[in-house]
N, CA, C and O atoms as a Tinker XYZ file with bonds, in Angstrom:
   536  protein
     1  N    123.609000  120.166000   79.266000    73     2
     2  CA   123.087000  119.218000   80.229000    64     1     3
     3  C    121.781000  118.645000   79.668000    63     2     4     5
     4  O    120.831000  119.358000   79.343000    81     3
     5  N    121.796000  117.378000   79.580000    73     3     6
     6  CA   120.423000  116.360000   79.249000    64     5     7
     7  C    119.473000  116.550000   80.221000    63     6     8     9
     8  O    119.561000  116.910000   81.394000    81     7
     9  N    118.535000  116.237000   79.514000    73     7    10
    10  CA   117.320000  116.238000   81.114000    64     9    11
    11  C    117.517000  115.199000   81.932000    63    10    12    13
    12  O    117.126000  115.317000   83.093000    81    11
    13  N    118.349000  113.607000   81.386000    73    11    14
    14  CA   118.538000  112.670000   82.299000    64    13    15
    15  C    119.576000  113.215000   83.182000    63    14    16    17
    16  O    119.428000  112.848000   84.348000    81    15
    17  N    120.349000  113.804000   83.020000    73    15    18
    18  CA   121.454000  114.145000   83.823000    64    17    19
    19  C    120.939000  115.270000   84.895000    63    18    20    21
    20  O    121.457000  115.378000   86.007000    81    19
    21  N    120.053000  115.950000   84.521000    73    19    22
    22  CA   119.371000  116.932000   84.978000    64    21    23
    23  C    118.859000  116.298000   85.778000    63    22    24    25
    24  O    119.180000  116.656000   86.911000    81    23
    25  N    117.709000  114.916000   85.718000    73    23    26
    26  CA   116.961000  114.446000   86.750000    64    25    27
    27  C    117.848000  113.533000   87.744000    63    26    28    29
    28  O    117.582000  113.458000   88.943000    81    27
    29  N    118.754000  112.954000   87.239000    73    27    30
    30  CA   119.483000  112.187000   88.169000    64    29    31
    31  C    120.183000  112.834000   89.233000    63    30    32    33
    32  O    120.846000  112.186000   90.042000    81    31
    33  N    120.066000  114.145000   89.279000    73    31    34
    34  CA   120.689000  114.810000   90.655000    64    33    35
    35  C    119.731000  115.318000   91.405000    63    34    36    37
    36  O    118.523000  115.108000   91.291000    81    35
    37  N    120.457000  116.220000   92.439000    73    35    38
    38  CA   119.833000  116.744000   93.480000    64    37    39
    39  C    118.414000  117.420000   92.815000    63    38    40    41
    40  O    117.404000  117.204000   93.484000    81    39
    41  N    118.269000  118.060000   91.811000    73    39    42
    42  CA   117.572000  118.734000   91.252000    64    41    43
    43  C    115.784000  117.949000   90.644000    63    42    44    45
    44  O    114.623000  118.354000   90.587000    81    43
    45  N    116.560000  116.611000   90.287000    73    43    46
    46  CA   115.668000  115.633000   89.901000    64    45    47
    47  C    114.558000  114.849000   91.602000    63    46    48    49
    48  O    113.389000  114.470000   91.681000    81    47
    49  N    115.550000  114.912000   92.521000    73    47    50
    50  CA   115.039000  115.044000   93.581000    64    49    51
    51  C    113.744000  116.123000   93.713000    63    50    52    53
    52  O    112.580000  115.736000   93.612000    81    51
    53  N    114.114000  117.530000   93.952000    73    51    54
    54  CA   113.132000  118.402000   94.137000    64    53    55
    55  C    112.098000  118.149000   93.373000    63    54    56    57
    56  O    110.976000  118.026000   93.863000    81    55
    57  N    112.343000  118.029000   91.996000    73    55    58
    58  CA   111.136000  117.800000   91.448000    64    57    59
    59  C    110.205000  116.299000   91.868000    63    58    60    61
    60  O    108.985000  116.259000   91.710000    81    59
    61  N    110.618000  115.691000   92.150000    73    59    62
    62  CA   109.769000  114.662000   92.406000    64    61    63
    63  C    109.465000  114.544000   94.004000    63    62    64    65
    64  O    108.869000  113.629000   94.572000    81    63
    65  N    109.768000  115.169000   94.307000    73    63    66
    66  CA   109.560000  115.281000   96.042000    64    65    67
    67  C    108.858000  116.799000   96.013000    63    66    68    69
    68  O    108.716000  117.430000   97.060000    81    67
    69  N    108.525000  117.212000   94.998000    73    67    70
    70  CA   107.572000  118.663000   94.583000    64    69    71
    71  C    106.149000  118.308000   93.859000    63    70    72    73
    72  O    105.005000  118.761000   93.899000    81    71
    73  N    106.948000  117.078000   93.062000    73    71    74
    74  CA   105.703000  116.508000   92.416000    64    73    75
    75  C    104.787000  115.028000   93.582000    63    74    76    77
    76  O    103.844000  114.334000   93.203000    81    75
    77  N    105.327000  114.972000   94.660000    73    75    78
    78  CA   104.734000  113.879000   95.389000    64    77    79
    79  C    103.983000  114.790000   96.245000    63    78    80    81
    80  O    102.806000  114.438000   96.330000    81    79
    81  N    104.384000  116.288000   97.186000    73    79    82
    82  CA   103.765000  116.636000   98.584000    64    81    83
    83  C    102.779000  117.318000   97.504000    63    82    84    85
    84  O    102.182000  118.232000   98.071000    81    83
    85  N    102.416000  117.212000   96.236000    73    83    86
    86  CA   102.165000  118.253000   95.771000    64    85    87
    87  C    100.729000  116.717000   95.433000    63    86    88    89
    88  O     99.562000  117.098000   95.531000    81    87
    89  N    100.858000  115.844000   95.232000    73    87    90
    90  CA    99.531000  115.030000   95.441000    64    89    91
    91  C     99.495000  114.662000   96.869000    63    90    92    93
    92  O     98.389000  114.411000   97.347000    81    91
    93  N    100.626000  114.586000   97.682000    73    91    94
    94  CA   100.162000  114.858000   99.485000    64    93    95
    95  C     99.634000  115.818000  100.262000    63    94    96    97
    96  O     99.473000  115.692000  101.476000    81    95
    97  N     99.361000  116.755000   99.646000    73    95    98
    98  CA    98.304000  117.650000   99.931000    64    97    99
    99  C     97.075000  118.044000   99.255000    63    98   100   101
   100  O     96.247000  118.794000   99.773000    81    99
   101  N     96.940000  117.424000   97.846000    73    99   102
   102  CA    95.831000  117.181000   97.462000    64   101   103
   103  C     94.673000  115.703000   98.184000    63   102   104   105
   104  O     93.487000  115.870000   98.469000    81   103
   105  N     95.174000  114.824000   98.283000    73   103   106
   106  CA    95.393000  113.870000   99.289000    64   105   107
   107  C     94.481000  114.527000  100.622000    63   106   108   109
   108  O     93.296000  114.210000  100.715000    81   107
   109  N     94.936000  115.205000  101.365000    73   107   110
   110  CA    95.121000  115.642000  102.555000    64   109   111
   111  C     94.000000  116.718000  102.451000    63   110   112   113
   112  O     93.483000  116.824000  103.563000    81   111
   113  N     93.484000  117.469000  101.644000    73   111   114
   114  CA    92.593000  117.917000  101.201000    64   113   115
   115  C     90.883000  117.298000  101.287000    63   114   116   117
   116  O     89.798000  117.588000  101.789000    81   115
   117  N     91.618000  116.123000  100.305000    73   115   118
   118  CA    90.808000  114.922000  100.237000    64   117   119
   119  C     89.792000  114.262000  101.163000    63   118   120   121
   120  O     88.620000  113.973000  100.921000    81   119
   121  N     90.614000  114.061000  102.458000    73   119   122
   122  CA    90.465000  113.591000  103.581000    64   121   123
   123  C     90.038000  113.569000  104.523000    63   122   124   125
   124  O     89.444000  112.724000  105.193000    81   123
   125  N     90.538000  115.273000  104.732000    73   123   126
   126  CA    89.719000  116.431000  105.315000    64   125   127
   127  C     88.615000  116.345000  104.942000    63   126   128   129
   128  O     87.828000  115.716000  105.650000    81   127
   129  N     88.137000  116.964000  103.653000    73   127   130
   130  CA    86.319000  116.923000  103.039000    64   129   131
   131  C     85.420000  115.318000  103.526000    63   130   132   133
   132  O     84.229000  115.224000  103.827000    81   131
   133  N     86.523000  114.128000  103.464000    73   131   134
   134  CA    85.520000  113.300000  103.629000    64   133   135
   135  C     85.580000  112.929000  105.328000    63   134   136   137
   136  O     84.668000  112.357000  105.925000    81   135
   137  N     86.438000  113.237000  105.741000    73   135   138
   138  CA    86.171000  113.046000  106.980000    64   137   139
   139  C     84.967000  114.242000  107.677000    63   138   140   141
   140  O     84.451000  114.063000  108.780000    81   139
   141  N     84.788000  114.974000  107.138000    73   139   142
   142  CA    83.630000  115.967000  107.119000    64   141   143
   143  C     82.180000  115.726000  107.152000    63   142   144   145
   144  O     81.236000  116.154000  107.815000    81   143
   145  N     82.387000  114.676000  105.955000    73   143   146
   146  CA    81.050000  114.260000  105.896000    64   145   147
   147  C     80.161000  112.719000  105.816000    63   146   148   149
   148  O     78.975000  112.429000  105.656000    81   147
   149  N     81.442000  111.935000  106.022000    73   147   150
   150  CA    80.896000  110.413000  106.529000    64   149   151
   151  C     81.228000  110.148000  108.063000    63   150   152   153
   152  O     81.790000  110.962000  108.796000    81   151
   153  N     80.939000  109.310000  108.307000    73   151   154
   154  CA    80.040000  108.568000  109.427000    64   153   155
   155  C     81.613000  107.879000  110.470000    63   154   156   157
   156  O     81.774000  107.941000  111.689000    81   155
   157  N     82.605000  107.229000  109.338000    73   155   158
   158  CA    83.403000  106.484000  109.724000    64   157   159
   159  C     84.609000  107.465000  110.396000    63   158   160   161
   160  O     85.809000  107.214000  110.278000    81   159
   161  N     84.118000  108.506000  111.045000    73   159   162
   162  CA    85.621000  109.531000  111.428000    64   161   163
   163  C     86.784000  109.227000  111.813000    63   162   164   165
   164  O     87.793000  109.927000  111.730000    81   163
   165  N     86.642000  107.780000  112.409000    73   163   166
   166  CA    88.289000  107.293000  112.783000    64   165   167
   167  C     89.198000  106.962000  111.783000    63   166   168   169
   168  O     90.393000  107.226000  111.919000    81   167
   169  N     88.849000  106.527000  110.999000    73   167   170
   170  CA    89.264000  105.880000  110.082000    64   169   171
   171  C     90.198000  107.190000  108.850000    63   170   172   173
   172  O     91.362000  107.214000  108.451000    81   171
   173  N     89.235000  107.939000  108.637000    73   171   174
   174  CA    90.218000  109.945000  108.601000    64   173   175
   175  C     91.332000  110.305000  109.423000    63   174   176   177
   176  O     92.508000  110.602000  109.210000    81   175
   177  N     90.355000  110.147000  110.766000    73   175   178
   178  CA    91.584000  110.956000  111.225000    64   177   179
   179  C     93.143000  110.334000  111.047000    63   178   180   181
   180  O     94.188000  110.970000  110.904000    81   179
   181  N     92.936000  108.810000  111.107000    73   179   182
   182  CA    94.388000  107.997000  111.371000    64   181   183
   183  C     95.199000  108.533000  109.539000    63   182   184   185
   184  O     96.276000  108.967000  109.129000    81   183
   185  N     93.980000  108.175000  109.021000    73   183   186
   186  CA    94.108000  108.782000  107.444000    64   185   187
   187  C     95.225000  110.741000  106.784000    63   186   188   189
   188  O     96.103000  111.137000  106.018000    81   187
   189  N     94.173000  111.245000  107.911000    73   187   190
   190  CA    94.783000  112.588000  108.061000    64   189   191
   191  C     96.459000  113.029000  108.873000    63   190   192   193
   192  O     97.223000  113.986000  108.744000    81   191
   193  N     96.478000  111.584000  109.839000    73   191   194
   194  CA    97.748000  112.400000  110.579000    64   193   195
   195  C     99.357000  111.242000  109.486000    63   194   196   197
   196  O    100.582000  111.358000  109.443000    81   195
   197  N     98.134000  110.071000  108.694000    73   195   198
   198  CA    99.382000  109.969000  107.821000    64   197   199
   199  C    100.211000  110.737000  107.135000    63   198   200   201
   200  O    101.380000  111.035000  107.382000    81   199
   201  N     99.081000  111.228000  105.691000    73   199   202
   202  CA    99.450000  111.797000  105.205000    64   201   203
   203  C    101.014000  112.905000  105.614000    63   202   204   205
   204  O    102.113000  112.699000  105.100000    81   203
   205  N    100.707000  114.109000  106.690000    73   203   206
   206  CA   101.803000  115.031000  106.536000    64   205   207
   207  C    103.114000  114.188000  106.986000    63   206   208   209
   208  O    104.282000  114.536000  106.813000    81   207
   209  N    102.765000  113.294000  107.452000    73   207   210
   210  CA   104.289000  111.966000  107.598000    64   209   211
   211  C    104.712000  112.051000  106.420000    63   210   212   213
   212  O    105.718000  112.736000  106.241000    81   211
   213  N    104.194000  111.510000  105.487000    73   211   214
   214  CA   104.516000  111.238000  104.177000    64   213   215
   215  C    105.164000  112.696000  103.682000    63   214   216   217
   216  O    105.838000  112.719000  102.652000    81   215
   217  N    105.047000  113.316000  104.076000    73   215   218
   218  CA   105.512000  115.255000  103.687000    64   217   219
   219  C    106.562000  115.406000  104.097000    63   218   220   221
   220  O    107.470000  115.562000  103.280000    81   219
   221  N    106.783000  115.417000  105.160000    73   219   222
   222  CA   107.940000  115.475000  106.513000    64   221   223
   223  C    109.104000  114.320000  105.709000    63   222   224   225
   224  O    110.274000  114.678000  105.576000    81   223
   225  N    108.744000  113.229000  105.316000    73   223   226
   226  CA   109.338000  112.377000  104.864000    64   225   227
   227  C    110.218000  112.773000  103.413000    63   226   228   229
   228  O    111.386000  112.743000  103.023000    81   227
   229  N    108.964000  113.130000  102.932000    73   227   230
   230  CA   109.990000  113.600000  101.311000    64   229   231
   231  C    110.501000  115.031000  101.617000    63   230   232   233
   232  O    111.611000  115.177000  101.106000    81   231
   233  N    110.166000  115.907000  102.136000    73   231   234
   234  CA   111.203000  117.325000  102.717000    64   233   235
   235  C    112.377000  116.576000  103.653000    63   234   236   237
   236  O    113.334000  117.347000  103.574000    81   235
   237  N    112.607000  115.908000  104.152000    73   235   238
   238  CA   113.958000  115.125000  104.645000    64   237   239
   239  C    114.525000  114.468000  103.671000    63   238   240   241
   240  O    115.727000  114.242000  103.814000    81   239
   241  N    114.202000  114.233000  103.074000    73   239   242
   242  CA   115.323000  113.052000  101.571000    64   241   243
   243  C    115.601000  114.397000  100.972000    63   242   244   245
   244  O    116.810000  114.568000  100.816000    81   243
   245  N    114.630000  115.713000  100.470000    73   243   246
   246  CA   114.847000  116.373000   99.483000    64   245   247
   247  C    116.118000  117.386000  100.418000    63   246   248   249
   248  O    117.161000  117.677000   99.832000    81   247
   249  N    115.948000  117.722000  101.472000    73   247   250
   250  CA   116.938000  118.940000  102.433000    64   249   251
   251  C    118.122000  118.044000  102.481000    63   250   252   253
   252  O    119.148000  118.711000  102.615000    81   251
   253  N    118.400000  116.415000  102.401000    73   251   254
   254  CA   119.376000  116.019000  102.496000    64   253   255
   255  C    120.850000  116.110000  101.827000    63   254   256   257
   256  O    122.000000  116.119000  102.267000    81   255
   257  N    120.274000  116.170000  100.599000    73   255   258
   258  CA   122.175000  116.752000   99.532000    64   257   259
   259  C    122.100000  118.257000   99.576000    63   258   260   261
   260  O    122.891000  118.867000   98.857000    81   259
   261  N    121.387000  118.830000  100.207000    73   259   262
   262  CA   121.770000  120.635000  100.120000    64   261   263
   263  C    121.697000  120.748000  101.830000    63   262   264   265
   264  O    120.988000  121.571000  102.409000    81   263
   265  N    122.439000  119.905000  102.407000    73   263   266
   266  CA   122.644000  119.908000  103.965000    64   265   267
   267  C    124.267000  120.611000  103.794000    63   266   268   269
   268  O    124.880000  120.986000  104.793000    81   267
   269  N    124.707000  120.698000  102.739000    73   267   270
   270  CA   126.345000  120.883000  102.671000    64   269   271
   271  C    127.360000  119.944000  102.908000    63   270   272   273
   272  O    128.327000  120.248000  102.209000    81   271
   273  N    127.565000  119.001000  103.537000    73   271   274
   274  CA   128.017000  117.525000  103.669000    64   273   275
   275  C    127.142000  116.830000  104.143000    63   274   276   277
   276  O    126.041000  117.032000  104.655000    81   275
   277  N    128.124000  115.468000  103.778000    73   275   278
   278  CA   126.998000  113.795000  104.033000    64   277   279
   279  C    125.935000  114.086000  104.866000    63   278   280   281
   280  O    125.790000  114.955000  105.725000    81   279
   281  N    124.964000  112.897000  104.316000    73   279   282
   282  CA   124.086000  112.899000  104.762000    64   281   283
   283  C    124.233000  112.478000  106.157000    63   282   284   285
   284  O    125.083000  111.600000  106.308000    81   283
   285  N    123.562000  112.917000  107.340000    73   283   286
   286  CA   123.857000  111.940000  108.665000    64   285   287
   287  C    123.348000  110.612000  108.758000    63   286   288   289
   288  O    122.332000  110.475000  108.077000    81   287
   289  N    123.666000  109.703000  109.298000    73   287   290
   290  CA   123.131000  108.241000  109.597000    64   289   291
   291  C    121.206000  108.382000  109.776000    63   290   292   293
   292  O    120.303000  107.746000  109.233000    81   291
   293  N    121.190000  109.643000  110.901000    73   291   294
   294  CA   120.242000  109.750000  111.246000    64   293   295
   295  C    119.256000  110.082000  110.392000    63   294   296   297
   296  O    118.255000  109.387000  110.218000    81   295
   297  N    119.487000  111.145000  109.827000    73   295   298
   298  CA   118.485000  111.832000  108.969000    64   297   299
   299  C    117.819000  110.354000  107.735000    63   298   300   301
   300  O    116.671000  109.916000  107.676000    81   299
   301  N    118.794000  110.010000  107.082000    73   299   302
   302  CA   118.842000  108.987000  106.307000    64   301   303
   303  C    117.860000  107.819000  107.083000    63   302   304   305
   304  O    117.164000  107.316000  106.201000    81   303
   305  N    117.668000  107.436000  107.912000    73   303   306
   306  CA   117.241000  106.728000  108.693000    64   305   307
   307  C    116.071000  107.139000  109.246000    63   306   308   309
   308  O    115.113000  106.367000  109.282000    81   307
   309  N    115.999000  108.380000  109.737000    73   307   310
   310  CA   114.429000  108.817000  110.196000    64   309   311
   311  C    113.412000  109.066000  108.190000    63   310   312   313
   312  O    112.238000  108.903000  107.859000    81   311
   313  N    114.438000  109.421000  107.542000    73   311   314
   314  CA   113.191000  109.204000  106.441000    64   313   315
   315  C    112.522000  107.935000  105.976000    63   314   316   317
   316  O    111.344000  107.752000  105.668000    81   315
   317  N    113.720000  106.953000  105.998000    73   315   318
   318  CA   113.151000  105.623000  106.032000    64   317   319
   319  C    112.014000  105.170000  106.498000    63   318   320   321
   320  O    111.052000  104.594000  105.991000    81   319
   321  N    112.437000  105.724000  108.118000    73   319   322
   322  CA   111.344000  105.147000  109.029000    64   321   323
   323  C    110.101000  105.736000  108.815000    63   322   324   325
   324  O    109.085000  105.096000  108.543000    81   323
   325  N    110.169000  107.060000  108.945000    73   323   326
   326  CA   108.669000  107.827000  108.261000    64   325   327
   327  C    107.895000  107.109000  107.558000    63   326   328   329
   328  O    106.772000  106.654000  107.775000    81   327
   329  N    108.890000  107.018000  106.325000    73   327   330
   330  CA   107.963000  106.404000  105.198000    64   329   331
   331  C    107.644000  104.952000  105.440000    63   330   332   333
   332  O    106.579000  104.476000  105.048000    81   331
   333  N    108.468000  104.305000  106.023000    73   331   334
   334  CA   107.514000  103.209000  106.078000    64   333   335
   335  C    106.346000  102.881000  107.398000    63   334   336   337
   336  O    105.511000  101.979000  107.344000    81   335
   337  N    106.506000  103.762000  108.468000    73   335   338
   338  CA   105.429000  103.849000  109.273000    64   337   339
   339  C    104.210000  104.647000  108.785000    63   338   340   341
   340  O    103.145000  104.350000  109.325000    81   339
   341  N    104.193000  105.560000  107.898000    73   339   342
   342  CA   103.183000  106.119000  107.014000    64   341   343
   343  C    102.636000  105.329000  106.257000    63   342   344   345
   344  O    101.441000  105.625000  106.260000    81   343
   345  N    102.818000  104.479000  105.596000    73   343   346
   346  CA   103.043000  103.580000  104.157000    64   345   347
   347  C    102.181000  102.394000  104.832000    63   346   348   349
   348  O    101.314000  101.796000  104.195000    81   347
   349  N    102.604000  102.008000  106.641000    73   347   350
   350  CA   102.258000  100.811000  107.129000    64   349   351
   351  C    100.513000  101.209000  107.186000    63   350   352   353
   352  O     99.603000  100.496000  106.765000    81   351
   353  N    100.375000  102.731000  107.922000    73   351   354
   354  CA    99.520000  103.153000  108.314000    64   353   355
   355  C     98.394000  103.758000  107.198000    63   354   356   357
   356  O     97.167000  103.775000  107.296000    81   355
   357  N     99.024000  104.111000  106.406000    73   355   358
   358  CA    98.171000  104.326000  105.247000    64   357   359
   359  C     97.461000  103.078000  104.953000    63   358   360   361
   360  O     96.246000  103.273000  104.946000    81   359
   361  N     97.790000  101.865000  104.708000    73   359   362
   362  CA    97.431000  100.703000  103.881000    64   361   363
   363  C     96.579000  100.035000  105.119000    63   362   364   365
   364  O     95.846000   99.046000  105.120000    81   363
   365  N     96.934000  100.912000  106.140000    73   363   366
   366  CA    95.836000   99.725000  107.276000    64   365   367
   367  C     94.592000  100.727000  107.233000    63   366   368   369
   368  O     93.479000  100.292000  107.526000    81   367
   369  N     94.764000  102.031000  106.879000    73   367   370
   370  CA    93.486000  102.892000  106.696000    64   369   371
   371  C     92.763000  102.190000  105.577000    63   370   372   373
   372  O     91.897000  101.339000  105.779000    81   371
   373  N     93.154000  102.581000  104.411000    73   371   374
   374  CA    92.423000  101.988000  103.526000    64   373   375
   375  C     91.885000  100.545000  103.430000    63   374   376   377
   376  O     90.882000  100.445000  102.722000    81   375
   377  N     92.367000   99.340000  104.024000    73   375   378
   378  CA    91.801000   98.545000  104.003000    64   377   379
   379  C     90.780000   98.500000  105.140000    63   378   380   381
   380  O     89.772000   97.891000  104.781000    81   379
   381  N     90.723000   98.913000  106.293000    73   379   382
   382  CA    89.528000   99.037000  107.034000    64   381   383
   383  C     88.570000  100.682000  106.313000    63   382   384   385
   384  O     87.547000  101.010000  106.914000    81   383
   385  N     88.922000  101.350000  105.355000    73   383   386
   386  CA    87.608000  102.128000  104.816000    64   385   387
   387  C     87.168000  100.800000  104.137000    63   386   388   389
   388  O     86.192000  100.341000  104.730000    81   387
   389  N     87.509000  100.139000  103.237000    73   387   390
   390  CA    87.726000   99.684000  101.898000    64   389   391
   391  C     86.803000   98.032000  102.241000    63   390   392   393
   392  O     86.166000   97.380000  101.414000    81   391
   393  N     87.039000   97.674000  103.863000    73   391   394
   394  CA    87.077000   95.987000  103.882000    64   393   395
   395  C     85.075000   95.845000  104.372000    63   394   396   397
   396  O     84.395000   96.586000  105.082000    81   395
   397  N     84.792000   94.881000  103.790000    73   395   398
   398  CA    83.498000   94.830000  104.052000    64   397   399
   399  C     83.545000   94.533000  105.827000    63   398   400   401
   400  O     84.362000   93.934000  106.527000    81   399
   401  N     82.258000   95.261000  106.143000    73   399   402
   402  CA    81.818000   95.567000  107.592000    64   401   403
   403  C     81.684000   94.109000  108.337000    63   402   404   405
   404  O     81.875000   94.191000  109.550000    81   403
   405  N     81.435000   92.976000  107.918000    73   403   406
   406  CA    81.476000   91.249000  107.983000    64   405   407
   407  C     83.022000   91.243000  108.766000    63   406   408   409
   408  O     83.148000   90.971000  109.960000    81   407
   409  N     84.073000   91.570000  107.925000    73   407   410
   410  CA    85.535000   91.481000  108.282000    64   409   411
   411  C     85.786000   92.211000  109.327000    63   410   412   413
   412  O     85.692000   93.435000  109.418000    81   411
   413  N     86.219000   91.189000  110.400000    73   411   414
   414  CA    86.984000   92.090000  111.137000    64   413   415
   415  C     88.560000   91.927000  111.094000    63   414   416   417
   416  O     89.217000   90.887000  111.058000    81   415
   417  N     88.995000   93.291000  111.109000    73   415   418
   418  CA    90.356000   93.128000  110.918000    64   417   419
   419  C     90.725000   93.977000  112.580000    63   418   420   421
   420  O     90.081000   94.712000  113.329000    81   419
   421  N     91.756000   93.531000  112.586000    73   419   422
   422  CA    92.642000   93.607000  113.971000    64   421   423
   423  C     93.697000   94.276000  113.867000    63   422   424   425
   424  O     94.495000   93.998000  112.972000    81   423
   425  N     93.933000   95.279000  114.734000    73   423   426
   426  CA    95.247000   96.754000  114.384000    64   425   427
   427  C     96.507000   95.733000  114.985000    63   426   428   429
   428  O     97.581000   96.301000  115.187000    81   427
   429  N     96.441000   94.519000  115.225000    73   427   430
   430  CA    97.708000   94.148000  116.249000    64   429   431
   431  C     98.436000   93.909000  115.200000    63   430   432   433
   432  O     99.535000   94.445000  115.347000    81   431
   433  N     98.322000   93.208000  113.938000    73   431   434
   434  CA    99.377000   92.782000  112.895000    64   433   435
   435  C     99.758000   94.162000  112.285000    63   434   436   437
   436  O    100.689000   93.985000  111.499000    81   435
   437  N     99.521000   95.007000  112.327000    73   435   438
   438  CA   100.004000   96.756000  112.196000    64   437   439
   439  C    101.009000   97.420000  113.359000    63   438   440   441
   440  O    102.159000   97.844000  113.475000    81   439
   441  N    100.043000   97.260000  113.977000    73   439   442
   442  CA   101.372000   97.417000  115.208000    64   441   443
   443  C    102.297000   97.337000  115.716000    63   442   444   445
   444  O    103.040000   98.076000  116.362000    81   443
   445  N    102.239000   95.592000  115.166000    73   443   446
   446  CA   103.479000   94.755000  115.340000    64   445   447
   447  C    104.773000   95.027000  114.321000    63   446   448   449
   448  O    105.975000   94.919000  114.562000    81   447
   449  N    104.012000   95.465000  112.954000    73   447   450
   450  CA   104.455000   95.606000  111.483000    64   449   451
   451  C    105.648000   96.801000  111.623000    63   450   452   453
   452  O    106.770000   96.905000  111.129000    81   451
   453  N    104.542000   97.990000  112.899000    73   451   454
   454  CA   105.636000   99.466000  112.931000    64   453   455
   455  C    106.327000   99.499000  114.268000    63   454   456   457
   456  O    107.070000  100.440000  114.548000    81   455
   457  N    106.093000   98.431000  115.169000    73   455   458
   458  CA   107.148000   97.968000  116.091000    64   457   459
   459  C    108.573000   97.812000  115.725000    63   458   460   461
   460  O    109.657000   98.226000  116.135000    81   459
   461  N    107.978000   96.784000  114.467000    73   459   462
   462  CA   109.498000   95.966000  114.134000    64   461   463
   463  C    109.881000   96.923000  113.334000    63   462   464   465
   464  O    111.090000   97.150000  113.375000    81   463
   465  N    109.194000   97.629000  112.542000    73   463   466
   466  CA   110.274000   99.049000  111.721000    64   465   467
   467  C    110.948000   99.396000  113.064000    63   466   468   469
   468  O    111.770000   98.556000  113.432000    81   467
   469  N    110.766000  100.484000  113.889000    73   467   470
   470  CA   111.384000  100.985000  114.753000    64   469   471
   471  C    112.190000  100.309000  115.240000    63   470   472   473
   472  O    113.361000  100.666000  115.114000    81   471
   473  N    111.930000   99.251000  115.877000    73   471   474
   474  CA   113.130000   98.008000  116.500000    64   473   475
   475  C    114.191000   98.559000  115.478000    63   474   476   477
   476  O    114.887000   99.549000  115.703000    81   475
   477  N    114.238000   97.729000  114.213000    73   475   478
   478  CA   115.121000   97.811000  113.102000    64   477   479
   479  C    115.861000   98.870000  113.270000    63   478   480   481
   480  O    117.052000   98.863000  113.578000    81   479
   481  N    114.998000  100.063000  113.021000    73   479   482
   482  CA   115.722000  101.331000  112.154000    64   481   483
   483  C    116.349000  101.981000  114.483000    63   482   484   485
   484  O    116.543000  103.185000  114.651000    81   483
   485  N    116.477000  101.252000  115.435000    73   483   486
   486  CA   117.244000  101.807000  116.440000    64   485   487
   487  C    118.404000  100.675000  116.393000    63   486   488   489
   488  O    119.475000  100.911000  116.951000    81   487
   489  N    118.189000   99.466000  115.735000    73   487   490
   490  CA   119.480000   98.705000  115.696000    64   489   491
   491  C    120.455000   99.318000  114.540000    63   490   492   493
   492  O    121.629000   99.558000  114.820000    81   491
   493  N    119.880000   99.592000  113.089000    73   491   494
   494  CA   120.572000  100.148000  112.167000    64   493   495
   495  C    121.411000  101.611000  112.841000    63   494   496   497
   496  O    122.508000  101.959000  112.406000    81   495
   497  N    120.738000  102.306000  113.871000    73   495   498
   498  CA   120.865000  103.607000  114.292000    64   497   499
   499  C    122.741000  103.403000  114.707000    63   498   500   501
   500  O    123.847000  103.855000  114.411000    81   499
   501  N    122.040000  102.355000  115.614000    73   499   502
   502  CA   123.253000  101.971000  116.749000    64   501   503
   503  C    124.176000  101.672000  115.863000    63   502   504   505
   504  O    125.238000  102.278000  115.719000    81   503
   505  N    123.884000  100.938000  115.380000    73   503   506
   506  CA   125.224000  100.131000  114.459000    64   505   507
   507  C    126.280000  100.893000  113.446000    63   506   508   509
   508  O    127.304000  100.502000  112.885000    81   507
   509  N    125.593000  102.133000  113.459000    73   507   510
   510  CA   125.841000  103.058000  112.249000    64   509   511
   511  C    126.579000  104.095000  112.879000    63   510   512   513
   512  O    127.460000  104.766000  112.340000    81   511
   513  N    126.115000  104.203000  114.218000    73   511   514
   514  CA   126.787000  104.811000  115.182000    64   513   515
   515  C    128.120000  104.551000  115.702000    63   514   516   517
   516  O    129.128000  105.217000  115.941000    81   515
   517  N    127.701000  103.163000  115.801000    73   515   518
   518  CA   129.568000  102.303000  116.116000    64   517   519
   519  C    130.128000  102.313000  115.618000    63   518   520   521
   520  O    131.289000  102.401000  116.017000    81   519
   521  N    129.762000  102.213000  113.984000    73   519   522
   522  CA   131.127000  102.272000  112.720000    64   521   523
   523  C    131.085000  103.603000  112.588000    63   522   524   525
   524  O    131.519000  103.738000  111.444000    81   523
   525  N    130.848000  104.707000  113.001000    73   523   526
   526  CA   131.317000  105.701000  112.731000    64   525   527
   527  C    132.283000  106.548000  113.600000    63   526   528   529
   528  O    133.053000  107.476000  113.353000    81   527
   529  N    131.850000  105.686000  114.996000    73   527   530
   530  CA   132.844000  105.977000  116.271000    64   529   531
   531  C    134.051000  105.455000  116.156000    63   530   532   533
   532  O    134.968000  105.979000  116.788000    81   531
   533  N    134.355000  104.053000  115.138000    73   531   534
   534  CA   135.672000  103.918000  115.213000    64   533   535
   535  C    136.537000  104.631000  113.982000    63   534   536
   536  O    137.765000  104.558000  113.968000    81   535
C-alpha cells in the first residue's frame, strides 16, 4: 500500500481531522489566554464557543465511514452546517478583533449569512428525506 492510497481513505481522514482539532485546540488555548487578558472579551468569547464547532465538525466527517453503513443524509449535512456556521462566525470574529475602531461593522449581514445556511441545509434535509422515502 502507497501512502497515496493510504491517505485517500478512511485512514487519510483521521489523520487530517487529527491533524486539524489538533491546531483547534491549540487555537482554543489561544483564545482562552487572550481573552484573559484584553479588554475586548466579547469578541473571545464568540471566538471561544467557535472554535469546539469546528471540533464537533471534523469528529462527525471523521466517525462517518466507521459508522458501519452509509453515511446518513443527516449526519452528512449537520457537518456541513457546523462548518460553515463556525467558518461564518469565525471570520466575523476576526474581522471585528482585526477592523479599526472608526468601522463600524454590523452582525446583521452574519446573521443573515447563518440564517440562509440553515434555511438551506433544512431544505437539503427535507429533500433528501423525500428521495429516500420513495
Amino acid at each position: 500500500m502507497t501512502i497515496i492510497t493510504w491517505l485517500a481513505g478512511p485512514n487519510g481522514q483521521i489523520f487530517c481531522s487529527a491533524s486539524a482539532i489538533t491546531i483547534l485546540v491549540l487555537m482554543l488555548f489561544m483564545s482562552i489566554r487572550l481573552y484573559a487578558s484584553y479588554r475586548n472579551k466579547k469578541n473571545y468569547r464568540l471566538l471561544i464557543l467557535s472554535i469546539p464547532v469546528f471540533m464537533i465538525q471534523r469528529i462527525l466527517v471523521t466517525a462517518a465511514p466507521y459508522s458501519g453503513h452509509d453515511a446518513h443524509p443527516w449526519l452528512q449535512l449537520s457537518a456541513s452546517l457546523l462548518q460553515t456556521a463556525a467558518f461564518i462566525n469565525i471570520n466575523y470574529v476576526l474581522l471585528r478583533l482585526y477592523a479599526q475602531r472608526s468601522a463600524r461593522l454590523k452582525a446583521t449581514p452574519f446573521i443573515v449569512m447563518t440564517a440562509a445556511a440553515f434555511l438551506i441545509a433544512a431544505a437539503q434535509l427535507f429533500f433528501a428525506l423525500r428521495a429516500a422515502a420513495r
